[in-house]
Residue, then its C-alpha position, 0 to 999 in steps of 0.5 A: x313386673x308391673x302389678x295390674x289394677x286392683x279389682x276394687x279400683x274397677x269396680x268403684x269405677x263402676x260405680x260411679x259410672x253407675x251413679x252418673x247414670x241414675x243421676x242423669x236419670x233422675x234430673x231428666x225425669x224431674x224437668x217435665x214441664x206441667x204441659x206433661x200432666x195427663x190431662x182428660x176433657x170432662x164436663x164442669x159440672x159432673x166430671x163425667x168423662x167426655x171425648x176431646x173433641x167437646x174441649x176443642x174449638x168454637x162452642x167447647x162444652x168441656x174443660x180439660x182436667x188434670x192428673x185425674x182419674x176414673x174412666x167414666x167420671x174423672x176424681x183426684x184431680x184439677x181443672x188448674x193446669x198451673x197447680x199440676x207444675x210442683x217443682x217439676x215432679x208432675x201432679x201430685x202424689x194424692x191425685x189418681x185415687x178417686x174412681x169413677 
């Protein structure tokens, strides 16, 4: 007779079938480019919130904003969409805190 498999053979298998899984995961998640940061038009001078319309064409009045938070007045972010790119993780942990 031939002896079949032992359990803990699978089931290691598994597991590192598993960890190429979260693996493959977590290098697609890191390769974000900075053009991916959240990004919102506001005023320069009083970081209220403003449509996108007032960032595009001829005659723009606002900037675009990244990684900021806040509905009304945007907080936490920069108007430097280069300082958004760290190691392709995104905005930094710290922006999205400030209210508004």
């Amino acid at each position: 007779m031939t002896p079949s498999p032992t359990p803990g053979r699978r089931r290691s298998g598994a597991v590192a079938l598993g960890m190429v899984g979260t693996l493959a995961l977590a290098l697609t998640s890191c390769s974000s480019s900075s053009s991916d940061a959240p990004r919102r038009c506001v005023d320069p001078g009083s970081l209220k919130v403003l449509d996108n319309h007032s960032c595009s064409g001829t005659g723009a009045t606002g900037r675009w904003y990244y990684c900021g938070s806040g509905s009304l007045t945007a907080g936490g972010g920069t108007f430097d969409q280069a300082a958004t790119k760290r190691g392709g993780f995104g905005c930094p942990s710290h922006s999205g805190t400030a209210g508004g």
